[in-house]
C-alpha positions in Angstrom: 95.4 90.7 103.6 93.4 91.6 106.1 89.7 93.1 106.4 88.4 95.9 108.4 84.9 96.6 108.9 84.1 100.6 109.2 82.2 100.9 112.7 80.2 103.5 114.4 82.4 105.0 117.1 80.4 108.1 119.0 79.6 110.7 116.3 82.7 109.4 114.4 83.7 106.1 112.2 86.2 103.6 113.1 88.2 100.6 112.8 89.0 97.7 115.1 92.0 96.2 114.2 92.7 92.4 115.2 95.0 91.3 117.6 98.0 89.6 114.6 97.6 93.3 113.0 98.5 94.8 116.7 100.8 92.4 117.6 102.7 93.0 114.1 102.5 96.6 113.8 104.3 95.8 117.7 101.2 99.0 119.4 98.8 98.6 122.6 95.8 100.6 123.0 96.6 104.3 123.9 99.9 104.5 121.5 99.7 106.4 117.8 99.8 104.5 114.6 99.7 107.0 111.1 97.9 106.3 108.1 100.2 107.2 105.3 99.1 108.5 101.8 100.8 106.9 99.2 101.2 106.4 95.0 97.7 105.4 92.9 95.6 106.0 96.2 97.2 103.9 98.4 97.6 103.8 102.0 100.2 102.5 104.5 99.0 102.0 108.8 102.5 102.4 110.4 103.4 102.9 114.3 106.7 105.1 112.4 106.0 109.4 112.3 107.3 109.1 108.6 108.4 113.3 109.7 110.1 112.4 112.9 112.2 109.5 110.6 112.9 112.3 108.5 114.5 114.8 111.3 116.2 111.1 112.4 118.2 110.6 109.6 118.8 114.0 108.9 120.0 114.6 112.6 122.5 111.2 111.9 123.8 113.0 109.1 124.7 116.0 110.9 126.3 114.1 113.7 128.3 112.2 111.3 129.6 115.0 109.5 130.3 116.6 113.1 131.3 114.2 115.0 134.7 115.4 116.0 133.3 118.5 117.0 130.3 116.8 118.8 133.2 114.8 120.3 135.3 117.7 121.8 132.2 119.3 122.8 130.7 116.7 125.3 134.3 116.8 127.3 
């Protein structure tokens, strides 16, 4: 576990995150992380767009299903 202290950041609150959390959650400065809502008020900081994986897999499953036709189609 980690703590975060809540920082004044302009008009806005923040948090600094420490260099093992960066290094693990494998961001730099610039790049978006999400902050995902989950069961019994729980939150999850993830560099993953939970809605692109989403599209992802559902993009896999069409080009597995199609994949002959995908096949014949990039000749």
């Amino acid at each position: 576990m980690v703590t975060l202290k809540v920082r004044k950041v302009g008009n806005s609150l923040g948090l600094v995150l420490p260099k093992e959390v960066i290094g693990r959650l494998r961001t730099a400065e610039g790049e978006e992380v999400f902050l995902v809502e989950g069961p019994n008020n729980t939150y999850r900081l993830t560099p993953f767009d939970p809605d692109f994986e989403k599209k992802m897999s559902k993009a896999e499953e069409i080009m597995t299903r199609y994949r002959n036709t995908l096949h014949v189609l990039s000749k």
